[in-house]
PALUMTOR-747792 format. One record per residue (C-alpha): x, y, z; residue in three letters. Coordinates in steps of 0.02 Angstrom, whole numbers, plus 50000, padded with zeros to 5 digits. Example, Ala and Ser with C-alpha at 12.3 -4.5 7.8 and 13.67 -1.06 7.14 Angstrom:
506154977550390Ala506844994750357Ser
END
This chain:
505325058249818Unk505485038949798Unk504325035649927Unk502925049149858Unk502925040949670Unk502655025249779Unk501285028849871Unk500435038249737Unk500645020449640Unk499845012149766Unk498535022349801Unk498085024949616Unk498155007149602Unk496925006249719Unk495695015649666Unk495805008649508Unk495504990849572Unk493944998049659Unk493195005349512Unk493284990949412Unk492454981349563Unk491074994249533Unk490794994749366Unk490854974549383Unk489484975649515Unk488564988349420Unk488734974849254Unk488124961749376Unk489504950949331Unk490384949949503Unk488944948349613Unk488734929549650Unk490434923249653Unk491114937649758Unk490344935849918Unk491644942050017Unk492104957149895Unk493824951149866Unk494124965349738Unk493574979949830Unk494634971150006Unk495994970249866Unk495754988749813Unk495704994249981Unk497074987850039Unk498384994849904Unk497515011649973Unk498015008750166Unk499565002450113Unk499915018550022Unk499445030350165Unk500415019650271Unk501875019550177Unk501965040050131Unk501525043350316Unk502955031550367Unk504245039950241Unk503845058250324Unk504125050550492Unk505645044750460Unk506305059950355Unk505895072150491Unk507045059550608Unk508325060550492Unk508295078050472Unk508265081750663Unk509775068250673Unk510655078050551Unk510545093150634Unk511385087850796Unk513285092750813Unk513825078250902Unk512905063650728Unk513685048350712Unk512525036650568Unk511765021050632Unk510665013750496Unk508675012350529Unk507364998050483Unk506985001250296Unk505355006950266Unk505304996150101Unk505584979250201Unk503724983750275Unk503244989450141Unk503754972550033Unk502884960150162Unk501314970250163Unk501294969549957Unk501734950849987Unk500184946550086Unk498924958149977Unk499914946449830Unk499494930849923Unk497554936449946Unk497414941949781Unk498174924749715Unk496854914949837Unk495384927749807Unk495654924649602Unk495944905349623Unk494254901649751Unk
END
């Protein structure tokens, strides 16, 4: 359930970056300055990161379930999703922080 309010964060997120690079574009505000589209990259990338991260979550839940259901289960901990998930937000961070200050 965690991992579902995340995703749904960061895909909302997303979108709502992208819209305001639209209604931006649409003002004719961030046309010039933007030539790379650093706000719709930005937007785009909380999406990915989103799908990524809920697709990742069922992945691993079905493991654990399966692992679970074994007679002979003995725990042995797996890579946290939410370590990938951390670097990823740190590197959209560190665009974001270069795309605002260029």
């Amino acid at each position: 359930m965690a991992w579902i309010r995340t995703a749904l964060s960061l895909i909302g997120f997303g979108f709502g970056i992208g819209k305001l690079h639209t209604y931006l574009a649409a003002a004719g505000v961030n046309g010039a300055h933007d030539t790379i589209r650093s706000s719709l990259i930005f937007g785009e990338s909380f999406i990915a990161l989103g799908v990524l991260g809920l697709s990742a979550a069922t992945v691993q839940h079905l493991r654990i379930l399966n692992r679970l259901a074994q007679p002979d289960f003995v725990y042995s901990a797996m890579r946290p999703i939410s370590v990938a998930v951390a670097t990823l937000l740190l590197l959209i961070g560190a665009f974001g922080f270069l795309a605002i200050i260029l």
